[in-house]
C-alpha positions, 0 to 999 in steps of 0.5 A, a space after each residue: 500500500 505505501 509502495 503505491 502511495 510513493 509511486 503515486 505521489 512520484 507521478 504526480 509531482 511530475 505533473 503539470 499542476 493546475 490549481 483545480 486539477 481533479 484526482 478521482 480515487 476508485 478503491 472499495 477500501 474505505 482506508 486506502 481512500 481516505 489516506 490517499 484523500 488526505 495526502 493528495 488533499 495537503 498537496 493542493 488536489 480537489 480530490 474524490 471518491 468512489 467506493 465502486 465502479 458505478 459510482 466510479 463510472 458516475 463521478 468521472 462523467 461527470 466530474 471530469 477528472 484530470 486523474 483517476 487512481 483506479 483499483 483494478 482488484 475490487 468487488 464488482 457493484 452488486 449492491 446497486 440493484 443488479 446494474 453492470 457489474 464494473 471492476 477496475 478492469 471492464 472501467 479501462 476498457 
């Protein structure tokens, strides 16, 4: 987990920053999120959250991120009346 945080932070200070850059977090692991959440926060990021891939789905449309940290191993959304079950992989294809 903190392999992937520092590979992440590495990427993303290689970024260009723009003061309203969007990061949206995919993680059905409320920890993970959150601390992703606060470390990209205290770096300046408006960050979100989706805790599956519908809402993932859902947010990106609509919220036009300019990064998605997207995990590929997460439970597909059963617990939103039975739609498309996404997971991390059918969300990049």
């Amino acid at each position: 987990m903190f392999h992937i945080l520092e590979s992440s932070a590495r990427i993303l200070r290689a970024m260009t920053r723009h003061e309203s850059e969007k990061i949206l977090i995919v993680d059905d692991n409320p920890v993970n999120r959150r601390i992703l959440s606060m470390r990209l926060t205290s770096q300046g990021y408006e960050v979100l959250q989706a805790e599956d891939g519908d809402v993932a789905i859902g947010t990106a449309r609509r919220e036009k991120p300019d990064f998605i940290l997207l995990d590929i191993t997460f439970p597909p959304a059963v617990a939103h009346g039975g739609g498309v079950s996404w997971d991390g992989l059918l969300i990049l294809s």
